[in-house]
Structure formats: structure tokens, C-alpha cells
One Martini backbone bead per residue (centre of mass of N, CA, C, O) as a GRO file, in nm:
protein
   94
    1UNK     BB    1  11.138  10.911   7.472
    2UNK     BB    2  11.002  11.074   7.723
    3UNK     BB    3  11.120  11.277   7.961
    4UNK     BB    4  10.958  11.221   8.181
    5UNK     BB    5  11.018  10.864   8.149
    6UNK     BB    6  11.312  10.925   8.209
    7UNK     BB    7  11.289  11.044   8.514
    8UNK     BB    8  11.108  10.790   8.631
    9UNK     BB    9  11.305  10.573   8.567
   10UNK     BB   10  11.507  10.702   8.745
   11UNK     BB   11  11.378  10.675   9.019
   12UNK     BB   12  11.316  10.379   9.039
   13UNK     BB   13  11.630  10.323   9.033
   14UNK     BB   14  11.657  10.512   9.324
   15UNK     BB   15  11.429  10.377   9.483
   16UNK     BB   16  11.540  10.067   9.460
   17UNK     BB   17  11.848  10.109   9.539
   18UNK     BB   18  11.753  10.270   9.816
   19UNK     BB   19  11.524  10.050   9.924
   20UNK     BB   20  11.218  10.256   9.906
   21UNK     BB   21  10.992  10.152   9.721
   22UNK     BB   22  10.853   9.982   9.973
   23UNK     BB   23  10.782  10.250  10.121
   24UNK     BB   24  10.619  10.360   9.934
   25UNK     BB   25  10.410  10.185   9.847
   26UNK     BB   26  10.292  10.122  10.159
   27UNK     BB   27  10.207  10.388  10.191
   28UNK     BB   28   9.972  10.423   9.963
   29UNK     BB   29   9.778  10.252  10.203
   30UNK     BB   30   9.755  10.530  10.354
   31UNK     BB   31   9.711  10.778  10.142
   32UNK     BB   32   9.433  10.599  10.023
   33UNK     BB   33   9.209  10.510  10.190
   34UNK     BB   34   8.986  10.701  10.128
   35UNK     BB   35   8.952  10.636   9.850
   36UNK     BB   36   8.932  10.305   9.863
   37UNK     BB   37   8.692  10.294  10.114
   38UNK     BB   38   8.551  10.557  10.129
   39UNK     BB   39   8.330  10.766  10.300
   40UNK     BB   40   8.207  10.553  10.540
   41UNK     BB   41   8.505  10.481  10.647
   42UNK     BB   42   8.665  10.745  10.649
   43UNK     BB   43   8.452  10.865  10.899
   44UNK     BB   44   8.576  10.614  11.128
   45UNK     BB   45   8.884  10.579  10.965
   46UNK     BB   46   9.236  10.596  11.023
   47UNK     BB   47   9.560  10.572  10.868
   48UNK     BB   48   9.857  10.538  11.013
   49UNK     BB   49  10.039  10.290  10.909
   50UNK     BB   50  10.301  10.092  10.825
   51UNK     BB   51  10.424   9.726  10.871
   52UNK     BB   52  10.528   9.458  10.725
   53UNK     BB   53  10.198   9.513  10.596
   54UNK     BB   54  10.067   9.637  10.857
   55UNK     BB   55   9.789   9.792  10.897
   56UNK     BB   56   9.725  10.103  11.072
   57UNK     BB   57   9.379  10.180  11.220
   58UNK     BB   58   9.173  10.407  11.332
   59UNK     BB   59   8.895  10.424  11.554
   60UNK     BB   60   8.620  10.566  11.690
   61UNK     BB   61   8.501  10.273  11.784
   62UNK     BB   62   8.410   9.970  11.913
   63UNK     BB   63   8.195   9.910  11.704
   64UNK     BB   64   8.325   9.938  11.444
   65UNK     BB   65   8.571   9.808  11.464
   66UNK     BB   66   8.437   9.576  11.462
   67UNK     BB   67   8.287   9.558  11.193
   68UNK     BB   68   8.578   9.582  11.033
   69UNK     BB   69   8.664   9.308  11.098
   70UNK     BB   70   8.409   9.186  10.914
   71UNK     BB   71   8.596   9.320  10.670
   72UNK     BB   72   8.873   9.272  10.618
   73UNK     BB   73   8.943   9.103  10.374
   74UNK     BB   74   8.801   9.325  10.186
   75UNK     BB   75   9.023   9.554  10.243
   76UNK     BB   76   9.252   9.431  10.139
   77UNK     BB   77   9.201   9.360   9.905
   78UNK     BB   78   9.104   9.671   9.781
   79UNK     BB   79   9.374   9.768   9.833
   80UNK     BB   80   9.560   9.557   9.641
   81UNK     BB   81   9.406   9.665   9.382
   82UNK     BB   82   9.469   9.952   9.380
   83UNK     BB   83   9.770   9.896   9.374
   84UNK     BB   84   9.920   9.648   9.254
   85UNK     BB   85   9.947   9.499   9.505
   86UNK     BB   86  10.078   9.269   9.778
   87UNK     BB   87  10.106   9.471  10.053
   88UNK     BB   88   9.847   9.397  10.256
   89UNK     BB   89   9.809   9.152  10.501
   90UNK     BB   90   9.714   9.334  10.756
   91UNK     BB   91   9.451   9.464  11.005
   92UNK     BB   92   9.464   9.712  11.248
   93UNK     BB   93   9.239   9.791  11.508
   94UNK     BB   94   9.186  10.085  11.705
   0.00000   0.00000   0.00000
């Protein structure tokens, strides 16, 4: 095995055990918002945080806000795909 992989190994099981995992992977779904969602949709929108699955994003404006929520569940699902976790249960639009 390379040290690499045993390195990655030990944090694995050092933030498994010390809980924060799941804090950890459920970040990747504020910090890779832009990525996820695309150039048109990060350009009127930032993922503010998660808090036990709830992502809350602000939005620029409340037509946007509307036009958003009726993409929600593909915004979610697209998010725990490219997560490859089901992290994301619903996405709050501020």
C-alpha cells in the first residue's frame, strides 16, 4: 500500500472516530456548490452552510428565490450525486 493511502487511512479513521465526518462531507456540498450547480446558477446564488442535511443558500433576489425552488429537488439530487452521498435532504432558499 502506498504511504499516501495509509496516510489517508489514518484521517479517515482519526475523523470517524472523533465524529466529525460527517461534518466534513456534509461541508463538500457548501464548498462545491459552484461546481455542482453550474456558472448560471452560482452567479445568483451562495450556499451558506448545512445543518443536519438542510443546505441554506442565499439568493440574489426573490424572482430567483421562485425559479429556484422550482428546481429543488433536481438541485438536490444533482448535489448528492456528484457528493456520492445521500447528504443534501432539502435546500432552504434565502
Amino acid at each position: 500500500m502506498a504511504r499516501a493511502q495509509v496516510i489517508g487511512n489514518v484521517f479517515t479513521r482519526l475523523f470517524r472516530d472523533l465524529g466529525i465526518d460527517k461534518a466534513i462531507e456534509q461541508n463538500m456540498a457548501v464548498t462545491r456548490w459552484e461546481e455542482i450547480v453550474g456558472d448560471r446558477i452560482s452567479e445568483i446564488s451562495m450556499a451558506e452552510k448545512i445543518e443536519k442535511g438542510v443546505l441554506f443558500v442565499k439568493v440574489s433576489s426573490p424572482v430567483w428565490r421562485n425559479e429556484l425552488i422550482f428546481m429543488k429537488s433536481n438541485l438536490i439530487d444533482n448535489l448528492n450525486e456528484a457528493l456520492a452521498k445521500n447528504i443534501v435532504k432539502d435546500i432552504k432558499f434565502t
